[in-house]
C-alpha positions in Angstrom: 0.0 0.0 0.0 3.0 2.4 0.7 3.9 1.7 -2.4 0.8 2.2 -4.0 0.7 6.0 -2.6 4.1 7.1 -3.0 3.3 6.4 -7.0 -0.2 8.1 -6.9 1.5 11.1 -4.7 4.3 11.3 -7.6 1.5 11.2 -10.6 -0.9 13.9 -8.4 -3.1 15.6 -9.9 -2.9 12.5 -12.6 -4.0 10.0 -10.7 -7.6 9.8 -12.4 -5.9 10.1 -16.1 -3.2 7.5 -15.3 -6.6 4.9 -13.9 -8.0 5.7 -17.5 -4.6 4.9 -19.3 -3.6 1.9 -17.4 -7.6 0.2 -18.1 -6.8 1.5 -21.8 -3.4 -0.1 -22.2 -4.1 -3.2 -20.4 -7.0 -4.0 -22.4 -5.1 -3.6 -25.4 -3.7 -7.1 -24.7 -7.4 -8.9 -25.4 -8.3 -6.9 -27.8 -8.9 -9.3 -30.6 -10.9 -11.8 -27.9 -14.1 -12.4 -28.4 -15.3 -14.3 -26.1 -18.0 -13.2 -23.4 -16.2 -13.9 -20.3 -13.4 -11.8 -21.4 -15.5 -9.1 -22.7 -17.0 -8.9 -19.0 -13.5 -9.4 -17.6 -12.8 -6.1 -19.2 -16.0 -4.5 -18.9 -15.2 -4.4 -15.0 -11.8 -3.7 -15.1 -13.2 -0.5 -17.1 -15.8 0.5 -14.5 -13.2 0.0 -11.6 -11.1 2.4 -13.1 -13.9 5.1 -13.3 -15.4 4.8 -9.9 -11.9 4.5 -8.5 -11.0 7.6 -10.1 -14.0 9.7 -9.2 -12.9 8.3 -5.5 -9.2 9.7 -6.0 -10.1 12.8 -8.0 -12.7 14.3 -5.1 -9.9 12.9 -2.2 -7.1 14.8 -4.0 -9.2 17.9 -3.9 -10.6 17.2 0.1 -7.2 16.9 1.1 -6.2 20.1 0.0 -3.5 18.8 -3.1 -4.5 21.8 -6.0 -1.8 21.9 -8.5 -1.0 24.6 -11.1 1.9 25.0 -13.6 2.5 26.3 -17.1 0.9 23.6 -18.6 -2.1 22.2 -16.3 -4.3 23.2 -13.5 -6.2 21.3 -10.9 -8.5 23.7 -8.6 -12.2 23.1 -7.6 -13.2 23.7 -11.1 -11.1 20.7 -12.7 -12.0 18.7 -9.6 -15.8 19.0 -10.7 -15.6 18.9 -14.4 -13.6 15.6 -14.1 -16.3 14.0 -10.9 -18.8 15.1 -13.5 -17.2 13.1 -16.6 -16.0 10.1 -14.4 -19.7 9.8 -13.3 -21.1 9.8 -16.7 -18.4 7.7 -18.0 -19.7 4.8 -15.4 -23.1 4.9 -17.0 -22.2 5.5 -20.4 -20.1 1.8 -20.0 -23.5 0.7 -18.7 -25.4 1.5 -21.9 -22.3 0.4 -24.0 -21.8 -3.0 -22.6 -26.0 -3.7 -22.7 -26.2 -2.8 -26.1 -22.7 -4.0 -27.9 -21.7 -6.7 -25.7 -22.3 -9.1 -28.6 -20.0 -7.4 -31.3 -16.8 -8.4 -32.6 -15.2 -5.3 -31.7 -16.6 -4.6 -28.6 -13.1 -5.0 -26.6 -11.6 -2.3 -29.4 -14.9 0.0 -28.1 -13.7 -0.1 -24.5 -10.0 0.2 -24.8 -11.2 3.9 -27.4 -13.9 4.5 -24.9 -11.1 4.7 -22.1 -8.7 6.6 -24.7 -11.7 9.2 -24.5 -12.5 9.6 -20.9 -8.3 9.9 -20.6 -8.4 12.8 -22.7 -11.2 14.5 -21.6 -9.2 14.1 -17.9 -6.5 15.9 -19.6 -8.0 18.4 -21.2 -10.0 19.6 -18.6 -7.1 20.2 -16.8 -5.0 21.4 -19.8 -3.8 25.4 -18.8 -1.6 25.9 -21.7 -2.9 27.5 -25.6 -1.1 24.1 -27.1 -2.0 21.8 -24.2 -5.6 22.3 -24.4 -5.5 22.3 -28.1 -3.6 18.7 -29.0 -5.5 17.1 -25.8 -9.1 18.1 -27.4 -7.9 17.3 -30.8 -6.7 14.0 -29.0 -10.9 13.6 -27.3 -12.4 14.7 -30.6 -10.5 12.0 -32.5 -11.2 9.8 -29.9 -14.8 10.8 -30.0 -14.6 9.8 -33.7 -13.6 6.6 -33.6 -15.6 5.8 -30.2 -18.7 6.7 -32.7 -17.7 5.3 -35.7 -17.1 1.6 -33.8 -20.1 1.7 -31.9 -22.0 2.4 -35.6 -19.9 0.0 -37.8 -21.2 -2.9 -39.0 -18.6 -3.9 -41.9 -19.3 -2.9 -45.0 -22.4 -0.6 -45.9 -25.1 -3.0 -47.1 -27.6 -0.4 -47.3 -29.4 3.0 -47.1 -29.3 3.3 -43.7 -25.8 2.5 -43.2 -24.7 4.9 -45.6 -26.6 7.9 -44.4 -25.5 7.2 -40.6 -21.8 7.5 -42.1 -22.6 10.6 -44.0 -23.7 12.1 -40.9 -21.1 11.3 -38.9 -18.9 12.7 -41.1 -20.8 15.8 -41.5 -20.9 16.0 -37.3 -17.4 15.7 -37.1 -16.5 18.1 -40.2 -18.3 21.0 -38.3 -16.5 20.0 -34.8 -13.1 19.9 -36.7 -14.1 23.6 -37.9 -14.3 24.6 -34.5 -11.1 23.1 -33.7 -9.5 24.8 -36.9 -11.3 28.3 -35.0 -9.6 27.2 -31.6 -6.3 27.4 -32.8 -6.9 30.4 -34.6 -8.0 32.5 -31.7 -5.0 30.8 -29.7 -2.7 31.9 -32.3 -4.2 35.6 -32.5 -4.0 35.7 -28.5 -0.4 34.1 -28.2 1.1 36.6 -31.0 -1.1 39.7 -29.3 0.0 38.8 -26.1 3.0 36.5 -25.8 1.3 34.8 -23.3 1.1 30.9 -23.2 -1.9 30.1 -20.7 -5.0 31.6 -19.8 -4.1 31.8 -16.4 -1.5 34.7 -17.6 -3.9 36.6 -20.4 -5.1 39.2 -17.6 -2.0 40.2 -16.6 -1.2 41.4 -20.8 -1.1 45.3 -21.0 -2.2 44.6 -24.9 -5.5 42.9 -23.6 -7.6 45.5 -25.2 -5.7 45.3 -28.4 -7.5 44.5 -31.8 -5.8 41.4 -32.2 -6.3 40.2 -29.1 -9.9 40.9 -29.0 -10.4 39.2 -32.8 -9.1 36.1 -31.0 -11.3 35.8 -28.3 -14.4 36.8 -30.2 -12.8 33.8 -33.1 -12.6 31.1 -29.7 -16.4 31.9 -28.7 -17.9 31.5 -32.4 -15.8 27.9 -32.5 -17.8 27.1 -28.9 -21.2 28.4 -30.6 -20.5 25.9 -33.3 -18.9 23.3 -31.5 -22.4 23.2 -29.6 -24.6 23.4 -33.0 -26.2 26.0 -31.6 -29.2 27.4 -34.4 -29.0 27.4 -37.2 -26.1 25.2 -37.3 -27.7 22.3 -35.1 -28.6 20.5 -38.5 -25.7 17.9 -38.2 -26.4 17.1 -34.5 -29.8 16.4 -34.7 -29.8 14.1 -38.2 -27.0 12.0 -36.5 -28.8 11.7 -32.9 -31.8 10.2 -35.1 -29.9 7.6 -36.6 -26.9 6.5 -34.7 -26.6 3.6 -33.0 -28.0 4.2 -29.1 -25.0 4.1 -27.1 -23.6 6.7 -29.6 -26.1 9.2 -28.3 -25.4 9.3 -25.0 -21.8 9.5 -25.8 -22.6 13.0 -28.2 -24.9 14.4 -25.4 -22.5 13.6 -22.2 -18.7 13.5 -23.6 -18.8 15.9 -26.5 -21.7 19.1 -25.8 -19.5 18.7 -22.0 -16.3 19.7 -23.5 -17.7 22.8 -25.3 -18.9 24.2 -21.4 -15.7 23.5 -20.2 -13.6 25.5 -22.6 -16.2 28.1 -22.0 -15.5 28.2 -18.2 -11.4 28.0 -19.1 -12.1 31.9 -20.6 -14.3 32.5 -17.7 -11.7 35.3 -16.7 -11.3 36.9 -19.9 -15.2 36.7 -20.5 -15.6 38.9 -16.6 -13.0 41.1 -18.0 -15.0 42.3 -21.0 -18.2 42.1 -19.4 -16.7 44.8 -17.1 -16.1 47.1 -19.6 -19.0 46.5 -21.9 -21.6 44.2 -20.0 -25.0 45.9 -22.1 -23.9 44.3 -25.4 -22.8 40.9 -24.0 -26.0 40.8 -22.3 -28.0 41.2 -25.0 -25.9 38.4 -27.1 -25.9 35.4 -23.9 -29.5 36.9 -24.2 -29.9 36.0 -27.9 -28.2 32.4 -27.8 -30.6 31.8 -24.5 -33.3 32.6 -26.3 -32.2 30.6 -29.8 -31.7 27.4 -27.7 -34.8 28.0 -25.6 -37.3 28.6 -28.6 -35.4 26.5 -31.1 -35.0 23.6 -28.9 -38.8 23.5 -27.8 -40.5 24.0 -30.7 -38.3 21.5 -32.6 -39.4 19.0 -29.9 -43.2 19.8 -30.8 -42.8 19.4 -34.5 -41.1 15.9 -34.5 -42.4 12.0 -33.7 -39.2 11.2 -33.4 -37.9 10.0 -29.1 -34.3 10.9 -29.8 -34.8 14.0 -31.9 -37.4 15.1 -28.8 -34.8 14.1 -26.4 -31.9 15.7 -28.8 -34.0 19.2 -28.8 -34.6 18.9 -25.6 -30.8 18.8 -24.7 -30.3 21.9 -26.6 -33.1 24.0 -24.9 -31.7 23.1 -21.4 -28.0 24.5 -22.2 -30.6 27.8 -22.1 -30.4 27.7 -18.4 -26.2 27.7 -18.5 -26.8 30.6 -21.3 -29.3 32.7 -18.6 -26.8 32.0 -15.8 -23.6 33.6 -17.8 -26.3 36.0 -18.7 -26.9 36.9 -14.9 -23.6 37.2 -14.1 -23.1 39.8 -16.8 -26.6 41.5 -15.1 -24.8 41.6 -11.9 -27.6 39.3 -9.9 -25.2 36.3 -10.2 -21.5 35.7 -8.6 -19.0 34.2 -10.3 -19.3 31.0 -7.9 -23.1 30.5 -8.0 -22.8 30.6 -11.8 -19.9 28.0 -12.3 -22.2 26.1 -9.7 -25.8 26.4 -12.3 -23.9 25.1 -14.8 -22.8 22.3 -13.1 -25.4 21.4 -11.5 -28.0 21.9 -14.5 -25.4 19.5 -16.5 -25.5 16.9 -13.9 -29.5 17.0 -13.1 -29.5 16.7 -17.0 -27.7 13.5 -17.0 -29.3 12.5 -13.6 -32.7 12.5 -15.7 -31.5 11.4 -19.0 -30.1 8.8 -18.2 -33.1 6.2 -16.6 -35.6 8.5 -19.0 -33.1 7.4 -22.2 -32.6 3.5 -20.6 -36.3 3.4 -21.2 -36.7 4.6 -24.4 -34.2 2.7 -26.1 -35.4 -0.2 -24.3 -38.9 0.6 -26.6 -37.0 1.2 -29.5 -35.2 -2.1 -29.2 -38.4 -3.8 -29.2 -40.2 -2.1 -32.1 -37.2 -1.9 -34.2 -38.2 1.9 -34.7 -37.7 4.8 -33.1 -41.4 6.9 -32.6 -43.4 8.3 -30.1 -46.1 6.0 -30.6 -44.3 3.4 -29.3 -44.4 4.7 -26.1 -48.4 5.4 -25.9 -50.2 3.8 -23.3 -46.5 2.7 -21.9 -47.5 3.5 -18.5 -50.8 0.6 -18.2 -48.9 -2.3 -19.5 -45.6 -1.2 -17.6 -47.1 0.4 -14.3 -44.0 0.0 -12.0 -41.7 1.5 -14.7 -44.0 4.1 -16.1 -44.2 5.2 -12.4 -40.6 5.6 -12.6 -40.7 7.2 -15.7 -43.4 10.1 -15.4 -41.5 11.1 -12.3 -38.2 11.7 -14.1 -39.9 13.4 -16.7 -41.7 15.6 -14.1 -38.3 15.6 -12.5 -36.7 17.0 -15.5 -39.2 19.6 -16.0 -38.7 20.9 -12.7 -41.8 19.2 -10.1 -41.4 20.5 -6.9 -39.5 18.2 -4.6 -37.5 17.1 -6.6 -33.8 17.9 -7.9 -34.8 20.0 -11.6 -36.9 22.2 -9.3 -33.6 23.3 -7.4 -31.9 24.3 -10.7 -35.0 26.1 -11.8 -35.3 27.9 -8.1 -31.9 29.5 -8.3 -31.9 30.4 -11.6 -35.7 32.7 -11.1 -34.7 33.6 -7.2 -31.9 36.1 -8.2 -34.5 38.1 -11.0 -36.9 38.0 -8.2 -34.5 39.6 -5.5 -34.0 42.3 -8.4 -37.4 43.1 -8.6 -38.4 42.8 -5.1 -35.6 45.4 -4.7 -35.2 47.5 -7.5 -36.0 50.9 -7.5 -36.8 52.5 -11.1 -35.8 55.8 -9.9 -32.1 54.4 -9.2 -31.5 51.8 -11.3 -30.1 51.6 -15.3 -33.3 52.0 -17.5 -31.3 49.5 -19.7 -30.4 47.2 -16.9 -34.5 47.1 -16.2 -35.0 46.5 -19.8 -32.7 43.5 -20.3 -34.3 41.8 -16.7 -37.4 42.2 -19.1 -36.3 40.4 -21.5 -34.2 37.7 -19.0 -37.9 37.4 -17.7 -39.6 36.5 -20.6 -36.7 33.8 -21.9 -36.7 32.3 -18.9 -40.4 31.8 -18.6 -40.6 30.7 -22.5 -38.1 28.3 -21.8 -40.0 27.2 -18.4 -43.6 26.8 -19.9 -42.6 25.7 -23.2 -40.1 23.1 -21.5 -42.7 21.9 -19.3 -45.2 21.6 -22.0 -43.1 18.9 -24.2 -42.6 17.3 -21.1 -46.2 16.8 -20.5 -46.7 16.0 -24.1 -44.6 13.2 -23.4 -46.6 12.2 -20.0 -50.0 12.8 -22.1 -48.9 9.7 -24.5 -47.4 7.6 -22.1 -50.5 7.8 -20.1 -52.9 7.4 -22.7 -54.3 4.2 -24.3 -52.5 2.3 -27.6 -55.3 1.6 -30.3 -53.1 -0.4 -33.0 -54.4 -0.8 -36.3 -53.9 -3.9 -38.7 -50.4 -3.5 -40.4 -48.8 -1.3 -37.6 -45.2 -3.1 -36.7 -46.6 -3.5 -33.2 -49.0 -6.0 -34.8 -47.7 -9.4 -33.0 -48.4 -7.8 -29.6 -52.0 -7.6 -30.7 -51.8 -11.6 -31.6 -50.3 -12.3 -28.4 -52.2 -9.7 -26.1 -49.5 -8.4 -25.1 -49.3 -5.0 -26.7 -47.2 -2.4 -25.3 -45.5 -4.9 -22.3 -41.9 -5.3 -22.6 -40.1 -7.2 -19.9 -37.0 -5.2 -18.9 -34.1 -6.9 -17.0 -34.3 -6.8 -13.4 -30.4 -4.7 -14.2 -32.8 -1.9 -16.4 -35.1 -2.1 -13.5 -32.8 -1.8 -10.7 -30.8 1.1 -12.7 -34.4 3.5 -13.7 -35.0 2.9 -9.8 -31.6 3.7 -8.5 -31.8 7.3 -10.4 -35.4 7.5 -8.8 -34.7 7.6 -5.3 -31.7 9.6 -5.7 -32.9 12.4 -7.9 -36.5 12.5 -5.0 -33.7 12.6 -2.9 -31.5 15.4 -4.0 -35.0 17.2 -4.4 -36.8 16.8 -0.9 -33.3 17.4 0.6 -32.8 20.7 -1.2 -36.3 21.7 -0.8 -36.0 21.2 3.2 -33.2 23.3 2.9 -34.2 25.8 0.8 -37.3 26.6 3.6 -34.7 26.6 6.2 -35.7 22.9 7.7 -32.6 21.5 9.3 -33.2 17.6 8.6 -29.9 16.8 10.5 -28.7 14.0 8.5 -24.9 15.2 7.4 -23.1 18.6 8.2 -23.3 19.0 4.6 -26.0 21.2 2.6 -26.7 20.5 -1.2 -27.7 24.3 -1.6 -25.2 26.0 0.5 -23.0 26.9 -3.2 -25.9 28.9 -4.3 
């Protein structure tokens, strides 16, 4: 064991990152096996590398051991991002061994799945123009070929094959565009400041010159398109409809991720200019909020499709990080309770995807298609896990008591303290007007939110009337229609998420009326 620590206090902060290699590199040496027990062997060997590094990664940080150099950082910040990934990881393995266990490849889809994890670990720590630059190139690459495995099936043998290709190489052309913009606004900001890190950009006396501001302005377009943020969310959404299901979760909780965190690694830069010219940056985090809020809903009410719904649906809840940046640039949010939102409304987002999307591809399985008809009258033929499933989905669009209402709560409480205190006589007439506006975006993205969701509820709930020739057909035969019998591991997971999302909810609730329940010294809410 002594031996064991002196190595993991000599890799620090890599401890998580060296986990992820190790499981990579080890695997390596069955990766042409194909038999089951193997498969599992390394399935586990995978998921013990994960939950063993979220363990080291949150110690490391408890313990006091932050690390900063020229060419990575490890502060609170990384120590969440990674947790955050590590987490997700976990489950993503869950939905990748389910669905691909059976492949050829699959032992080639772990070993990349574990190259991708590792550098996402080191990019999120990455502190250095060129660091953080060759490690996401290194993720997206990895992100690639995670993709491209998890969709191949040999050689194309028909339509459907050949579009899924065409759109995962469309996806990936636009995220190696926003690459190509990365390293242009690196190289603007490196020859306008001679600065190598972010960490140093502030301390520039050129900060405010043209090139240095043409290369910030290029890094935010690449994040706007890295997210396929409309218009440009064509690619995304074709792909989400017809990729393999595994390869979905992978786009929503690896990939859109990755965009936030470069995002929050210019969070300093970004205060700086909102200083000096806040009105205008409002109104723009105003104008994505509202793209993604509007956009996102109403392409959610216009398609049949489960994963475009859910895919739209993603989008329009990145509105809430957009109205958090937004409040900061207001002034009714600190720095801290906005790196917190967007946390926190990415991991309730995963919390409630997860179970919600472990159902629906569970339905999709069956039927062999992927509609929202296969889901009506879900909840009478599958009572214990439509239970389960109305109350994520009421989870997800914020239900009182549980863990979406606390995102929800400390996104509105900060416009309501400005109200409640503002006095028109004193304040900015342009300040009032763009609270207006945060208003009204906030409860369009609210209602309209909450509305798909009950769409969603409306079919579940409601009865299946099949008619001759409708793929559900046999069901009618056998009288089974609509009844699929999900693994007690399906069951046990959707439940899991359940009780910990009701919770995360009546916890935060309690504490939010200022009920001390006395369980554990610590409080959920007390970062807001």
């Amino acid at each position: 064991m002594m031996i064991i620590s002196g190595i993991l206090d000599k890799i620090h902060p890599f401890n998580s990152s060296a986990l992820l290699l190790g499981a990579a590199l080890f695997s390596v040496f069955f990766g042409l096996s194909r038999k089951k027990p193997v498969k599992i062997f390394i399935t586990i060997i995978s998921a013990l590398a994960f939950a063993y590094g979220l363990f080291l990664n949150i110690q490391n940080y408890v313990i006091g051991r932050v690390f900063s150099n020229y060419l990575f950082n490890y502060d609170f910040l990384q120590m969440m991002q990674i947790s955050i990934i590590l987490f997700i990881s976990l489950n993503i393995l869950f939905f990748i061994s389910v669905n691909n266990i059976e492949k050829n490849n699959f032992i080639k889809i772990i070993i990349i799945f574990n190259f991708t994890v590792f550098g996402s670990s080191l990019y999120i720590m990455s502190n250095n123009f060129l660091m953080i630059f060759t490690s996401l190139a290194v993720f997206i690459t990895c992100t690639f070929q995670l993709i491209s495995l998890l969709n191949s099936n040999g050689n194309i043998k028909n339509v459907d094959e050949y579009s899924t290709r065409n759109h995962l190489i469309r996806y990936f052309l636009v995220s190696a565009f926003s690459l190509l913009l990365i390293l242009a606004g690196f190289s603007l900001i490196f020859g306008s400041t001679d600065f190598k890190s972010f960490s140093q950009i502030l301390e520039s006396e050129k900060i405010d010159s043209a090139l240095f501001k043409a290369g910030v302005f290029i890094i935010f377009a690449s994040i706007y398109f890295y997210l396929f943020i409309f218009p440009f969310q064509g690619a995304y959404i074709k792909l989400t409809k017809r990729c393999d299901i595994s390869s979905v979760l992978v786009i929503w909780f690896l990939y859109f991720p990755s965009g936030l965190f470069l995002f929050l690694k210019l969070k300093s830069t970004l205060f700086y200019f909102i200083e000096k010219n806040n009105f205008y940056l409002t109104i723009v985090f105003l104008t994505i909020a509202f793209l993604l809020a509007v956009g996102g809903n109403i392409g959610a009410v216009k398609t049949t499709s489960i994963r475009r719904i859910l895919a739209f649906l993603f989008l329009s809840s990145l509105s809430i990080t957009i109205l958090a940046v937004a409040g900061h640039s207001l002034g009714i949010i600190d720095d801290k309770r906005m790196d917190w939102l967007i946390f926190s409304n990415l991991a309730v987002t995963g919390l409630c995807y997860l179970p919600i999307f472990a159902v629906f591809s569970e339905v999709e399985k069956k039927y062999g298609i992927d509609s929202i008809e296969n889901i009506k009258g879900f909840a009478e033929k599958n009572k214990f896990v439509g239970i389960n499933l109305i109350f994520l989905l009421l989870s997800f669009g914020g239900l009182i008591g549980t863990s979406g209402y606390i995102i929800r709560f400390f996104i509105l409480k900060p416009i309501i303290d400005y109200f409640r205190n503002v006095s028109l006589l004193k304040t900015s007439s342009y300040n009032f007007i763009l609270m207006i506006f945060a208003v009204i975006i906030a409860a369009v993205s609210f209602i309209f939110f909450a509305a798909n969701i009950i769409r969603i509820i409306v079919i579940v709930l409601k009865k299946g009337e099949l008619k001759t020739g409708d793929l559900r057909e046999t069901d009618l035969k056998t009288g089974k229609n609509g009844k699929i019998n999900f693994s007690k591991l399906h069951i046990v997971y959707i439940t899991f998420y359940s009780i910990l999302i009701l919770f995360l909810g009546i916890t935060g609730l309690l504490e939010i009326i200022n009920i001390d329940i006395g369980f554990f010294n610590f409080r959920i809410t007390a970062f807001f």
